[in-house]
C-alpha positions in Angstrom: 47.5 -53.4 0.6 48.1 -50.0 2.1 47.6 -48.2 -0.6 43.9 -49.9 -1.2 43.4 -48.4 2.3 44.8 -44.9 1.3 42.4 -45.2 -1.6 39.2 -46.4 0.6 39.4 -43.5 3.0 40.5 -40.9 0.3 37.2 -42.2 -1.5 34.9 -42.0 1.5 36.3 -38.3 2.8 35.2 -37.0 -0.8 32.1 -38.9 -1.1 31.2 -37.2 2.7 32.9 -33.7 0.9 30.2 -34.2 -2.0 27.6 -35.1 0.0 28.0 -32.1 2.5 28.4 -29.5 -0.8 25.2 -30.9 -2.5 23.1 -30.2 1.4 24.5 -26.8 1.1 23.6 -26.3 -2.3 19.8 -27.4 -1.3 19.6 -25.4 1.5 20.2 -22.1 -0.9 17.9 -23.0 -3.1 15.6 -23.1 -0.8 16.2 -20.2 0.6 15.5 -16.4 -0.2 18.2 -13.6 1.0 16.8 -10.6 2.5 19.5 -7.8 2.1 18.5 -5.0 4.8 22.3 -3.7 5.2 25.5 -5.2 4.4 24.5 -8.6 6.2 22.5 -11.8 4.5 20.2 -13.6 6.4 19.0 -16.6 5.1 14.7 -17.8 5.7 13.8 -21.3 4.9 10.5 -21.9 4.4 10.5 -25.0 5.8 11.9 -24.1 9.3 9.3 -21.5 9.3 6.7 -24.9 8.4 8.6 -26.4 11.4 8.3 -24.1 13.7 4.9 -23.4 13.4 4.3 -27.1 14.1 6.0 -26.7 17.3 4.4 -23.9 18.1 1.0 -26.2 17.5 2.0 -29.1 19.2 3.2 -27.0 22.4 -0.2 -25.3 22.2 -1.5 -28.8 22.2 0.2 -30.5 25.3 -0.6 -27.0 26.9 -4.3 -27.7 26.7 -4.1 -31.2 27.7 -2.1 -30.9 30.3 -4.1 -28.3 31.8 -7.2 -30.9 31.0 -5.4 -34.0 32.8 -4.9 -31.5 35.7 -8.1 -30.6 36.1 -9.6 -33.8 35.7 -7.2 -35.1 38.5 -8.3 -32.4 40.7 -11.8 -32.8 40.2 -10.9 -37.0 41.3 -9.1 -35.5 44.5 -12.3 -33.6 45.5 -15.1 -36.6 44.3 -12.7 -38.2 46.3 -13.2 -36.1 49.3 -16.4 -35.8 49.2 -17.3 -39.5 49.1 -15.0 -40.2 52.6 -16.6 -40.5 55.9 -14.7 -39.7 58.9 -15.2 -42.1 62.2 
């Protein structure tokens, strides 16, 4: 019975191995290498996709938050205005 375990784990490390080479493999294809001096680096286009999303959505909740808070102030001072003081 041990050695079915042996087997099991030795079978699951490689599958993880294969899995993790074919990723890799992906990501270079996917990729273009801009040589400017002896160093590679690597642009994905769809990080770039990403991050211009983020960018978006932070623009986004930048606008409505700045919406919300004036909305809420504008409450506070209908608010105000509407109180009479005995």
């Amino acid at each position: 019975m041990e050695g079915l375990g042996a087997n099991v784990a030795t079978g699951g490390i490689t599958a993880a191995l294969v899995g993790l080479i074919y990723t890799f493999v992906q990501i270079l294809k996917r990729s273009r290498c801009h040589s400017n001096s002896a160093c590679c680096e690597f642009e994905v286009d769809r990080v770039a996709e990403l991050q211009k999303k983020i960018t978006e959505r932070d623009e986004l909740v930048s606008v409505i938050v700045k919406t919300l808070k004036g909305i809420k102030k504008q409450e506070e001072e209908d608010g105000e205005e509407g109180e009479v003081e005995l």
